[in-house]
C-alpha positions, 0 to 999 in steps of 0.5 A: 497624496497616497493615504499612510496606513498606520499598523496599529498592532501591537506586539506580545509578550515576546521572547526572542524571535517567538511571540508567547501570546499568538503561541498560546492562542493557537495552542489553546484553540487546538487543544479545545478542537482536540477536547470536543474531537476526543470526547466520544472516542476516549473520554466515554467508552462503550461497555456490555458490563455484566449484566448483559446491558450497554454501559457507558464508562468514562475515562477522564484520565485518559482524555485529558492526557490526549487533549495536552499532547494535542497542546504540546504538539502545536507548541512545538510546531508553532517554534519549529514555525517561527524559528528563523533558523528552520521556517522553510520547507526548503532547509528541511529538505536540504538537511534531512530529507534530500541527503536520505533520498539521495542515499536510496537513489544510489544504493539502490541495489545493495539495499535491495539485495541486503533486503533480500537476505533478510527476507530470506533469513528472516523464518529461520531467524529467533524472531520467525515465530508464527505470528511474525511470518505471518504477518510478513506474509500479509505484508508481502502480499500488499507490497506485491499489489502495491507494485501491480498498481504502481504500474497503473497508478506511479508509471502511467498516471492512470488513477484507479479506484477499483484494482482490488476487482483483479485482485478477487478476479485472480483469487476466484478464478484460482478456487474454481479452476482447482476445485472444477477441474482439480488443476493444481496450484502451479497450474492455475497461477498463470491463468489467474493472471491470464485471466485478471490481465484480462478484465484489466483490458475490459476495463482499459477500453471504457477508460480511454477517453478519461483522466483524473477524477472521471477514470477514478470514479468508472474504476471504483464502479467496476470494483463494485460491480465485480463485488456485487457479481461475485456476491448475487451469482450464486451458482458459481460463486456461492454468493455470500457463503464464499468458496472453502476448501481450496487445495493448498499449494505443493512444493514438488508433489509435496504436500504439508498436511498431516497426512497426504491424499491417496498417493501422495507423499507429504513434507514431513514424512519425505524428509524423516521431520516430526509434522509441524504447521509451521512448515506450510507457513514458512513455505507460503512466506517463501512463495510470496516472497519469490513472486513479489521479487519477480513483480520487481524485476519484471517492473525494474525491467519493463519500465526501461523498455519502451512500452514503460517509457511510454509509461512515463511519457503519458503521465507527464503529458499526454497531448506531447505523446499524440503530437510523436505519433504514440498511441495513447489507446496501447499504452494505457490497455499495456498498463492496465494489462500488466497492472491487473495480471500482478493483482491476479497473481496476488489474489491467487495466492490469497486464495491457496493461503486462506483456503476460504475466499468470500466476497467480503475480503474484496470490498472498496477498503481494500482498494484504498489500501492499496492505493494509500500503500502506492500515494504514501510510498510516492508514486513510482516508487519501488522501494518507497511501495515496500516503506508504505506497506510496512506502515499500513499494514505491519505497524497497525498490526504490532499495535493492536495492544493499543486496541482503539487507540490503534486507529486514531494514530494510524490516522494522525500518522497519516495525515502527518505524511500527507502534510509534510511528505505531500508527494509520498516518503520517496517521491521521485518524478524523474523519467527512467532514462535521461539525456545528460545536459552537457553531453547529450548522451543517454543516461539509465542510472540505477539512481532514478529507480528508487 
């Protein structure tokens, strides 16, 4: 006779389908977890003070606000948890997240074009303010490298933790071309790309034997061994003391300082304007803004050829893509190529905007950054790269009147993505190009690009 297990558990205070006193359990625990957490970043605040000395203050108003949101938060998650009418995952999507990711698989063009006019209005609009274009072009410059890596990373299926080492390979070889030789801008843009496509093959060749956490680790290596080449080869890189002086870009043989090199003409002399450093802002925003559009077109365009189908198929499986006969060697060099070349662009244009490049704008950080900026988005994912970006960088950027508060919610931001959006804001997996179930025939909708 099987033994009778007695469930000698009892019920709490019940409230409909919600049990008030596991609710209250878990609500507490939490808010002491927050307590003990919060307590030496916002309840005890390190000061200089006026006499010079390190003074700690304490802001007990302030911590004890942050320990109830902490409380509330879980109360409010153990009812969106426990309510029978919204328990699972599945609804959620069904109802909020499968309607918006099918609207962005289906206007993807219109939202691109719409995004585009804006983009171009956007300096000559009331908010084009200095401040807000460059940040935009802060902005477009990681969605560019974003868009570089997500060949690597979203296409490919290759996890690279070192892509910032292209990004300071285009930007050195930029400075030095120009400043060695007096090559121009134009000119040492395609070498920089050149040049930081190849490095992404030196780097493709130790690699093709790895996958997952192995291939991470070799390419953060190689990021860092870039840094440190870049830092202790003094005589080239200047070491530490970083490259100034690099020659800003021209628009036509236009310059637009105040005044021109011997020669020269500048911007605002050629069009009878009052000098302003606002041209040369807007100007760089406009040049960002075209070569983040070619990156997206090219890769739009790549990815249905077959070199990205090969992409795709290596990502998913790569044992199936060795048994038809592809040569996984040539696929993963291609992406690595490619991948890095955009980086190169990017970094060179990090160069000519800044006009001083130093090895300490090329640390693992930004790396991560910019892998967050591919993860968040979804990988393979163009449009969600540009959503990423906007939350990484521009909204800590708008929030610094938060000072260090800034941080501890773009960390909870972040980690309440990763909980609820596991596979990124637009994750979508779907090859390029697809054979209909009932037909057989070839489908390239525009819906599988998101």
């Amino acid at each position: 006779m099987a033994d009778t297990v007695i469930d000698t558990k009892k019920p709490g205070l019940m409230v409909g389908w919600l049990d008030l006193g596991a609710m209250l359990k878990e609500c507490v625990i939490t808010a002491l977890l927050s307590a003990v957490l919060f307590l030496p970043f916002i309840a005890l605040h390190a000061d200089t003070g006026g006499s010079g000395g390190l003074v700690i203050e304490t802001r007990w108003d302030s911590w004890a606000w942050f320990v109830l949101a902490a409380f509330v938060g879980r109360a409010l998650l153990v009812v969106w948890r426990e309510n029978p009418s919204s328990r699972t995952r599945d609804m959620l999507a069904k109802t909020v997240v499968t309607p918006v990711g099918g609207f962005f698989r289906k206007n993807m063009v219109a939202i691109g074009l719409v995004a585009l006019v804006l983009a171009v209005l956007f300096p000559i609009s009331p908010f084009g303010n200095r401040y807000s274009v460059d940040v935009a072009t802060t902005w477009m410059i990681y969605i560019m490298l974003g868009w570089g890596l997500n060949i690597v990373v979203g296409l490919a299926g290759l996890l690279d933790l070192g892509y910032v080492a292209f990004y300071a390979v285009g930007a050195y070889s930029y400075a030095l071309l120009s400043q060695t030789f007096g090559w121009s801008f134009w000119v040492c843009l395609p070498l920089a790309g050149v040049f930081a496509a190849f490095f992404g093959v030196i780097l493709g060749f130790p690699v093709l034997r790895l996958r997952g956490d192995y291939l991470a680790i070799v390419t953060l290596g190689f990021g860092e061994i870039i840094r440190v080449i870049l830092l202790n080869w003094y005589n080239v890189t200047n070491g530490p003391d970083g490259i100034s002086g690099i020659e800003r870009p021209t628009l036509f043989g236009l310059e637009f300082g105040r005044n021109a090199a011997e020669g020269g003409t500048t911007f605002h002399d050629f069009f009878g304007l009052e000098y302003s450093t606002m041209y040369r802002v807007v100007f760089l925003f406009y040049l960002i803004l075209a070569l983040a559009v070619l990156t997206n077109l090219f890769t739009q365009r790549i990815r249905k050829l077959p070199v990205g189908r090969a992409w795709e198929a290596l990502r998913e499986d790569e044992i199936a893509c060795r048994s038809l006969g592809m040569n996984p060697t040539n696929i993963k060099l291609s992406a690595f190529a490619l991948g890095a070349m955009f980086g190169g662009f990017a970094g060179s244009f990090f160069a000519t905007r800044q006009g001083f490049i130093s090895p300490e704008s090329f640390t693992f950080i930004e790396s991560a950054v910019i892998l967050a900026i591919v993860v968040l988005g979804g990988m393979g994912s163009q449009i969600g790269v540009v959503i990423a970006a906007f939350f990484l960088i521009v909204l800590p950027e708008m929030a610094r009147e938060f000072e260090q508060y800034r941080m501890l919610v773009f960390g909870a931001a972040m980690v309440a993505v990763m909980v609820w959006r596991p596979r990124g804001l637009l994750s979508y997996r779907d090859p390029t190009i697809l054979f209909s179930k009932i037909t057989g025939r070839k489908s390239t909708g525009r819906e599988h690009q998101a």
